[in-house]
C-alpha positions, 0 to 999 in steps of 0.5 A: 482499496486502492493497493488491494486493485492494483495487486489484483490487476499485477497478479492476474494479467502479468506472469504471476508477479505480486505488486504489493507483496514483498513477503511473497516477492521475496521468497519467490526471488530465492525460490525460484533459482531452485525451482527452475524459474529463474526469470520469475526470481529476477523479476520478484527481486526487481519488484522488491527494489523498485518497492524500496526505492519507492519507498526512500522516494517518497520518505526523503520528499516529505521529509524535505518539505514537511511532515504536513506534506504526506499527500506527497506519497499520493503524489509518488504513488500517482507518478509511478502508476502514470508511467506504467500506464504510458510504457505499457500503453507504448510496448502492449497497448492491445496485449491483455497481459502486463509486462514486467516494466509496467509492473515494476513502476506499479510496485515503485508507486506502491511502495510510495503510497505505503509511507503516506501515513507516518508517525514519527518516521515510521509507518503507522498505517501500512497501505498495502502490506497486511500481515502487520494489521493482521498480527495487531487485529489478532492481539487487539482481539486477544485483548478484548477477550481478557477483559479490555473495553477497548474495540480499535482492534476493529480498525485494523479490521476495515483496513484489511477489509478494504484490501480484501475490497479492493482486490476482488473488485480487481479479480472481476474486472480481470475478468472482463477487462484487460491488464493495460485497462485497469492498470489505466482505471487504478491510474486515473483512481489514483490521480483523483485521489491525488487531486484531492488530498492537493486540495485538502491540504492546500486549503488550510490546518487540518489532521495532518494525515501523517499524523494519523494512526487507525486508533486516532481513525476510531476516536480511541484517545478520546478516553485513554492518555496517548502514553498508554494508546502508544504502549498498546499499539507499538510494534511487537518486536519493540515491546 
């Protein structure tokens, strides 16, 4: 929900550019040299980098702590949120607009918050990139046509639908409230959030929530061997 509110707050104050959407950032970083726009392509390819780096960021962190430490990512992503907040607050702090530097550290912590659910060092949870969930929510749909008793499937399906949440209670609030107000309101969500996985993890053994993928959310393993879960849920281009 989170990542749904801060594309929506991106999108509609700033010129156009997407926090959360590297598909659509990467297209516009080719088309617009064609299309007469060439700051917008610069802007877009910019985007993606700070993504990456936010990205590595985060995954060298857990990696060098722990794999028990994923809440480092909520910690990235609040970090990198923060910043924006303060430089837009110091360049803009009446213009109702975002600037690209706000949104750039937006997309840095984006790109963090996107590795806090990992299995293997790899994402299993993708935060706020949702063409993945989709694909697998259509397959798990698929398999529940031909037969299967299996309903993950309808993990994948809240998920999308949080983001789905997320960014229209983005858009109204765009509607009444400026660019810097709720990049400051999706800061402060962040910072609780933060706080609380601190406190989760400092409070002794839990689910590692880097462990954790949207079959083990539902209890799919509760009857079905990890062995055939993970054949089911692998990457399409890895079958």
């Amino acid at each position: 929900m989170l990542a749904g509110f801060v594309g929506a707050a991106a999108f509609t104050h700033s010129t156009g550019f997407f926090a959360t959407a590297m598909s659509g950032n990467a297209q516009r970083g080719i088309l617009g040299w064609f299309t007469g726009a060439p700051s917008m392509a610069a802007g877009a390819l910019a985007i993606t980098v700070m993504f990456l780096l936010g990205v590595i960021t985060s995954s060298v962190l857990q990696h060098r702590r722990s794999a028990r430490d994923a809440h480092i990512a909520m910690a990235v992503n609040t970090a990198g949120l923060i910043i924006a907040s303060v430089i837009d607050l110091w360049l803009s702090p009446h213009n109702r607009v975002l600037g690209l530097l706000p949104v750039l550290f937006a997309a840095f912590g984006l790109g963090a918050l996107n590795t806090a659910f990992s299995k293997n060092g790899e994402v299993s949870i993708p935060i706020s990139y949702v063409t993945g969930s989709v694909v697998k929510l259509g397959q798990g749909i698929a398999r529940h046509l031909h037969g299967s008793s299996r309903i993950e499937w309808a993990g994948y399906a809240i998920q999308y639908g949080f983001f789905l949440t997320g960014a229209t209670i983005g858009g109204l609030a765009s509607l009444a409230v400026s660019g810097s107000r709720m990049l400051y309101i999706a800061t402060a969500g962040s910072v609780l959030v933060a706080l609380y996985h601190y406190m989760s993890a400092s409070n002794g053994p839990s689910t590692n929530p880097a462990q954790v993928t949207v079959p083990t959310l539902l209890g799919a393993d509760r009857d079905h061997s990890k062995d055939e879960l993970a054949s089911n849920f692998s990457d399409p281009d890895q079958r």
